[in-house]
FIVEX-218927 format. One record per atom (N, C-alpha, C): x, y, z; atom name. Coordinates in Angstrom, 2 decimals, always signed. Example, Ala and Ser with C-alpha at 12.3 -4.5 7.8 and 13.67 -1.06 7.14 Angstrom:
BEGIN
SITE       x       y       z atome
SITE  +13.19   -5.69   +7.80     N
SITE  +12.30   -4.50   +7.80    CA
SITE  +13.20   -3.30   +7.80     C
SITE  +12.85   -2.25   +7.08     N
SITE  +13.67   -1.06   +7.14    CA
SITE  +12.90   +0.03   +7.87     C
***
This chain:
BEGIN
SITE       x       y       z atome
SITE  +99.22 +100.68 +107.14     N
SITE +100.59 +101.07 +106.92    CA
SITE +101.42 +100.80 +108.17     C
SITE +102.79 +101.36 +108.03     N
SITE +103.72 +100.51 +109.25    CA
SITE +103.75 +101.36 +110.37     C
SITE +103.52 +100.86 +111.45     N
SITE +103.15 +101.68 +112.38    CA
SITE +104.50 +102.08 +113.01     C
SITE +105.36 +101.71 +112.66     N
SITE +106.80 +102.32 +113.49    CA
SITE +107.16 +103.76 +112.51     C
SITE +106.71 +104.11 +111.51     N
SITE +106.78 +105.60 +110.83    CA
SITE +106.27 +106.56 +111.37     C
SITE +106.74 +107.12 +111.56     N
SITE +105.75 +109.21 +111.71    CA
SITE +105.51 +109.33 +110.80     C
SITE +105.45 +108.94 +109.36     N
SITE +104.77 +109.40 +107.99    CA
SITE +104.08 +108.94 +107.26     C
SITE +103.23 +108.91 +106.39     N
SITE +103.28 +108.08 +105.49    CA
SITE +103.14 +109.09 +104.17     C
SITE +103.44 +108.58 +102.75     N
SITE +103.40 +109.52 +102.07    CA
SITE +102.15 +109.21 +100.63     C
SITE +101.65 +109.98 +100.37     N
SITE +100.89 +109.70  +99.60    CA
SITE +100.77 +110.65  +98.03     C
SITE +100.50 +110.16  +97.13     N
SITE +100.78 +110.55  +95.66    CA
SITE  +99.75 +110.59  +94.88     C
SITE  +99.52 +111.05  +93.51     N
SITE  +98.82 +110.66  +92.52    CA
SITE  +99.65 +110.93  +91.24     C
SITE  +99.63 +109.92  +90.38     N
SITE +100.22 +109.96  +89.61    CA
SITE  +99.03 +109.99  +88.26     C
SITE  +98.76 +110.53  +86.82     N
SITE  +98.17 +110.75  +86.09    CA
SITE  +98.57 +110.10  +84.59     C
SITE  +98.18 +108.82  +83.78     N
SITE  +98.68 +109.27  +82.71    CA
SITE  +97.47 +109.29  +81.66     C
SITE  +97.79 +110.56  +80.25     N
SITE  +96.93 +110.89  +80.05    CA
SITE  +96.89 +110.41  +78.74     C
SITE  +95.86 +109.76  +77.75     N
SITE  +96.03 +108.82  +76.81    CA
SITE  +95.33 +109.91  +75.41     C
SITE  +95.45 +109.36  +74.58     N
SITE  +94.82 +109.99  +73.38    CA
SITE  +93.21 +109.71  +72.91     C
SITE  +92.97 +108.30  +73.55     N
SITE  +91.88 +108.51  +74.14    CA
SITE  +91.52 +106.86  +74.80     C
SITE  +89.76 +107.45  +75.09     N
SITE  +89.62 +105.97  +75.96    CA
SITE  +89.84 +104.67  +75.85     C
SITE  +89.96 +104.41  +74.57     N
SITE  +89.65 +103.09  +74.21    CA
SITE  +91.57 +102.48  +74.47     C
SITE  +92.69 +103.31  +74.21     N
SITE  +93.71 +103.02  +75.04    CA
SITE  +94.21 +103.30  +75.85     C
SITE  +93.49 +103.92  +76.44     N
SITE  +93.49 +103.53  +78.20    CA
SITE  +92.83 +102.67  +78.61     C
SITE  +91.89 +102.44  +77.83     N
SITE  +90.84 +100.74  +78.62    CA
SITE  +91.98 +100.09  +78.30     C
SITE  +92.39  +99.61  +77.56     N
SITE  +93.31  +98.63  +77.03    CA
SITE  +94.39  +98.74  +78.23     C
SITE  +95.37  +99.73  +78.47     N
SITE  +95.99  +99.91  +79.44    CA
SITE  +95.70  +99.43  +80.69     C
SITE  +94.43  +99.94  +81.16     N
SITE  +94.10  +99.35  +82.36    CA
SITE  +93.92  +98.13  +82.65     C
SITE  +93.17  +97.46  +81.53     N
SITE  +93.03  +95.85  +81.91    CA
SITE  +94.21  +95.23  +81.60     C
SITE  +95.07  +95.69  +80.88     N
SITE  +96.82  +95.02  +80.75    CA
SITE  +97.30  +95.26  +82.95     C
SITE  +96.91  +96.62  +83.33     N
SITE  +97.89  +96.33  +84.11    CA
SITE  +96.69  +95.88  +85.65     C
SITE  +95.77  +95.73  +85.82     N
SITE  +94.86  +95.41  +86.35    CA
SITE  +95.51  +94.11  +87.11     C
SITE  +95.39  +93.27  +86.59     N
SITE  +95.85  +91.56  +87.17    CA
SITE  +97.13  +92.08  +88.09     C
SITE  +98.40  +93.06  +87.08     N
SITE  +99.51  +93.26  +88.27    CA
SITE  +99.46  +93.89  +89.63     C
SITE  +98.58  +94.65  +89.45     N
SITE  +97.82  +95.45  +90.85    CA
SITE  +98.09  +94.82  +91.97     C
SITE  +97.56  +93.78  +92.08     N
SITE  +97.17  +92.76  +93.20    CA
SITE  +98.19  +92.44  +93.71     C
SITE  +99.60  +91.86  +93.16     N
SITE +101.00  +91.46  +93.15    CA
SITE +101.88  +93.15  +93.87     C
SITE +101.39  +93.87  +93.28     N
SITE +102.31  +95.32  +93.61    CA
SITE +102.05  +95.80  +95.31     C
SITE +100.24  +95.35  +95.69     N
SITE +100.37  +96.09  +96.83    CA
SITE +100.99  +95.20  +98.16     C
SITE +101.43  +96.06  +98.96     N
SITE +102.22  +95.27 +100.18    CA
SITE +101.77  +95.94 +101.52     C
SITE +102.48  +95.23 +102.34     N
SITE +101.69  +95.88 +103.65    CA
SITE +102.08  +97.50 +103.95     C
SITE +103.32  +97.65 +102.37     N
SITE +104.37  +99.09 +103.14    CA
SITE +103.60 +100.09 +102.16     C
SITE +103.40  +99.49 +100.70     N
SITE +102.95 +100.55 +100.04    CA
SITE +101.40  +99.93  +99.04     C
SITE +100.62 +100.99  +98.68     N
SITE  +99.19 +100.50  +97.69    CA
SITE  +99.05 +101.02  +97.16     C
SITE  +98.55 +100.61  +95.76     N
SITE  +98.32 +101.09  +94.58    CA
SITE  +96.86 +101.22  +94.62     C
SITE  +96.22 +102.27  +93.99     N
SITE  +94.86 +101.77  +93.72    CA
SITE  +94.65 +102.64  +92.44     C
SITE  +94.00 +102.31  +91.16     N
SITE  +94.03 +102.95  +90.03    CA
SITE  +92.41 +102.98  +89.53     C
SITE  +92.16 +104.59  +88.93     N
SITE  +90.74 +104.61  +88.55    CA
SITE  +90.70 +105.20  +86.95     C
SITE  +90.12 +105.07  +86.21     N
SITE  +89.80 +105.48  +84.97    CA
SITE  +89.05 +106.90  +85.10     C
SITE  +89.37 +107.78  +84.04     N
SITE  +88.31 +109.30  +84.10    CA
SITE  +88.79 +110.04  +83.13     C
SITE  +87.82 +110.32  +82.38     N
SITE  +88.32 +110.72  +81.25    CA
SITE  +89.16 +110.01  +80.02     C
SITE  +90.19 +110.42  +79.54     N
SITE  +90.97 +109.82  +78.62    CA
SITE  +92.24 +109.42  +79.78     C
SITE  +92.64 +109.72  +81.54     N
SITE  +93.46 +109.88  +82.07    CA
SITE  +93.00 +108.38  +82.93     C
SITE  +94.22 +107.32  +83.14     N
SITE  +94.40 +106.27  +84.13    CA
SITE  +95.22 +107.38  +85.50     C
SITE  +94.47 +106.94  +86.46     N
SITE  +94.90 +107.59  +88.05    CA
SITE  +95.46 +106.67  +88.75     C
SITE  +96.67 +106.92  +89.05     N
SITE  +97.19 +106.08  +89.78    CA
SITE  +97.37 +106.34  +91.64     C
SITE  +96.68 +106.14  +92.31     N
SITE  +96.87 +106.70  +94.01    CA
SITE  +97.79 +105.74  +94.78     C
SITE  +98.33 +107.00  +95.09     N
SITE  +99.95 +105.56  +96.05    CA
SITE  +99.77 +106.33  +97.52     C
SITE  +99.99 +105.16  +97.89     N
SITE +100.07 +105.63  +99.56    CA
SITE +101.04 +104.80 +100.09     C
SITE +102.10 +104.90 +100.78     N
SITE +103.18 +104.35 +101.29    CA
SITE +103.69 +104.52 +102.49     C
SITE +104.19 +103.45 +103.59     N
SITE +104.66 +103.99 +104.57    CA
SITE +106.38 +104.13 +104.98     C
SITE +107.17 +104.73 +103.84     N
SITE +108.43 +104.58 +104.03    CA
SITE +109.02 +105.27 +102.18     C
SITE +109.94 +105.90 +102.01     N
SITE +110.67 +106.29 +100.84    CA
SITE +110.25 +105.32 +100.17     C
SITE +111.17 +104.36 +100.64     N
SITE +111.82 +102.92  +99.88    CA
SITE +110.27 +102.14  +99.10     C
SITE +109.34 +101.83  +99.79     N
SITE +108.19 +101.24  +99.35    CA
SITE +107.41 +102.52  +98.65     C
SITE +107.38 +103.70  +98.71     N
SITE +107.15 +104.52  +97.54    CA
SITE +108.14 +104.79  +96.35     C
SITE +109.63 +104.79  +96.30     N
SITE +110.21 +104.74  +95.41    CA
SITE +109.93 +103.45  +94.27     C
SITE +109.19 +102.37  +95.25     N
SITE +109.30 +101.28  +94.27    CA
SITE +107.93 +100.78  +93.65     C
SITE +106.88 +101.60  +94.26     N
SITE +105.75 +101.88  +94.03    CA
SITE +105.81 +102.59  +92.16     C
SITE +106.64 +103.74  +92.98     N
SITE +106.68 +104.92  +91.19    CA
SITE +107.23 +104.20  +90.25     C
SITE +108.30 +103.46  +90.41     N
SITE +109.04 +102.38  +89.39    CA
SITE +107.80 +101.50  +88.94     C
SITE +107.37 +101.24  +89.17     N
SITE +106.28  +99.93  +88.64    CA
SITE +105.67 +100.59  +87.99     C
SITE +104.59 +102.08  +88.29     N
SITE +103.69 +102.62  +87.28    CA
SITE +104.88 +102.88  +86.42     C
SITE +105.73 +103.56  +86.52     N
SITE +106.84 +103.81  +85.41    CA
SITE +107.32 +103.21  +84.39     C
SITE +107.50 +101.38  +84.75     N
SITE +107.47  +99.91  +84.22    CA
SITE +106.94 +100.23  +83.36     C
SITE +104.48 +100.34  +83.52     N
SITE +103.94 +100.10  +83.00    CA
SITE +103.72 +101.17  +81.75     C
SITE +104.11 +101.99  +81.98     N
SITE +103.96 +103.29  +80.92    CA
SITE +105.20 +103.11  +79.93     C
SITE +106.26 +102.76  +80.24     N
SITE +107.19 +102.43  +78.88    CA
SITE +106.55 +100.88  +78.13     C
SITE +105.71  +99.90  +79.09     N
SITE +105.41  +98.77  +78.03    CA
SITE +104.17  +99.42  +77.43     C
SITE +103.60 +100.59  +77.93     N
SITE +102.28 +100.90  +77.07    CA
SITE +103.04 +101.51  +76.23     C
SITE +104.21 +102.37  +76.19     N
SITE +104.49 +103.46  +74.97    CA
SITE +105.15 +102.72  +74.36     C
SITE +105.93 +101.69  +74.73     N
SITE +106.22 +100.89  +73.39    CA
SITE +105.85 +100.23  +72.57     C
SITE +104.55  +99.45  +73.54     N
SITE +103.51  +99.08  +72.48    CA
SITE +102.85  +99.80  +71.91     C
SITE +102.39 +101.31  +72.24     N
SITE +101.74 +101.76  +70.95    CA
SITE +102.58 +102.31  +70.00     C
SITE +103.80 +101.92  +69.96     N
SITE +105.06 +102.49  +69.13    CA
SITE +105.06 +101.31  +67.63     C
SITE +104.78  +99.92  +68.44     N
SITE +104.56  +98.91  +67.60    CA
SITE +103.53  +98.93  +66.92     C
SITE +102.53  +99.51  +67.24     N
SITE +101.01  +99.04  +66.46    CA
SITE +101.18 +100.16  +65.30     C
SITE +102.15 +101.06  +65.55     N
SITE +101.91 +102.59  +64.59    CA
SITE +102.34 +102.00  +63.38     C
***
């Protein structure tokens, strides 16, 4: 993280599915973007458990955590809209 901060801030974000088999689906949809999202300011790292995708953010600055939460945020309206479509 950036070493000119006194902070860094760190998160977990939770979302919780109806069950596993769409959240697997979820995860390997957003898996490939992962890689693209992390930067030297902020990182994503996401684990499966339960029916719940975990999202862990660690950031060194507002700005690269504000834009961190926007992206999982992204990915949860293209998951709820797609399972809006399949219904």
């Amino acid at each position: 993280m950036n070493q000119n901060n006194p902070f860094t801030i760190k998160a977990t974000v939770e979302l919780n599915f109806e069950n596993s088999k769409t959240r697997d689906i979820s995860y390997n949809s957003f898996l490939p973007e992962l890689e693209k999202l992390n930067t030297k300011r902020s990182k994503i790292k996401i684990e499966k458990k339960e029916n719940l995708l975990i999202f862990h953010i660690e950031s060194s600055d507002i700005t690269a955590f504000r834009a961190s939460i926007s992206d999982i945020i992204g990915l949860g309206r293209i998951v709820e809209n797609t399972l809006k479509l399949c219904e």
